[in-house]
C-alpha positions in Angstrom: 65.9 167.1 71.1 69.2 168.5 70.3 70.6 165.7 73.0 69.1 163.3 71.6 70.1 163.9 68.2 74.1 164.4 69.3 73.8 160.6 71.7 72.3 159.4 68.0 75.1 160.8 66.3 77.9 159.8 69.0 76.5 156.0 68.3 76.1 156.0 64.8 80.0 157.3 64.8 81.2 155.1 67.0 79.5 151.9 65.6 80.9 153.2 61.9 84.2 153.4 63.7 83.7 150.0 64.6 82.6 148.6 61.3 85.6 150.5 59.6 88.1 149.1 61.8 86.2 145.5 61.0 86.9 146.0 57.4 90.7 147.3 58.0 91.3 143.5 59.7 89.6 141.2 57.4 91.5 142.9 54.6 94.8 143.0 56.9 94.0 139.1 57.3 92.8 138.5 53.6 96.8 139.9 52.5 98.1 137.6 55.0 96.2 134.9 53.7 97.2 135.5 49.7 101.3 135.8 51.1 100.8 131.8 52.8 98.8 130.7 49.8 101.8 131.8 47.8 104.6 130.1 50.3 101.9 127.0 50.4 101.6 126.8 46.7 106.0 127.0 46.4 106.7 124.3 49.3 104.0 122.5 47.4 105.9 123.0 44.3 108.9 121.8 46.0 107.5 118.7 47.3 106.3 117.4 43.9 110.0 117.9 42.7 111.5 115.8 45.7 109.0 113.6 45.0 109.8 113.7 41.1 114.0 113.1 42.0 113.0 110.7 45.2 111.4 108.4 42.0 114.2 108.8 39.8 116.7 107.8 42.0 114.4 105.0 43.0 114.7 103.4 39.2 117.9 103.9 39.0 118.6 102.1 42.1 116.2 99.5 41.0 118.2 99.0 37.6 121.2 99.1 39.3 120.3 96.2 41.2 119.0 94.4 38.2 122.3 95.1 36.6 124.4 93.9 39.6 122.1 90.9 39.9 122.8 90.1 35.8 126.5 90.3 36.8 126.6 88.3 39.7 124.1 85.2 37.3 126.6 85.6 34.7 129.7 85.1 37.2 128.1 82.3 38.0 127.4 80.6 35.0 130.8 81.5 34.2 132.1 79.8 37.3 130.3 77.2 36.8 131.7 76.2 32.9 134.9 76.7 34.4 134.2 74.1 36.9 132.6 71.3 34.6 
């Protein structure tokens, strides 16, 4: 009986030093996963803000070429009264 009980014990230990070390990862991997959320969530912050100055410099470009396009019709109505 006394066997019995200490193989009982010697399994129940064993399989609790198996659960314990279970629980140590997922928590180890849980941290990991709150640090890359965090670096996710910044680059993510970082894209909208490219994506905020890519726009930006898009309208100005596009008024830029409405402007230079103005110009050049003017210049050429200008020419043009010069000519006639």
């Amino acid at each position: 009986m006394r066997r019995s009980k200490v193989t009982i014990l010697v399994i129940i230990f064993f399989l609790a030093g198996i659960l314990l070390d279970r629980a140590f990862l997922y928590y180890e991997m849980g941290e990991k996963n709150k640090v890359l959320l965090k670096e996710q969530e910044s680059i993510k912050e970082n894209y909208k803000e490219l994506i905020k100055q890519f726009e930006m410099v898009e309208k100005e470009l596009e008024l830029r070429m409405l402007e230079d396009s103005i110009i050049n019709d003017t210049t050429y109505i200008e020419d043009s009264t010069i000519i006639n």
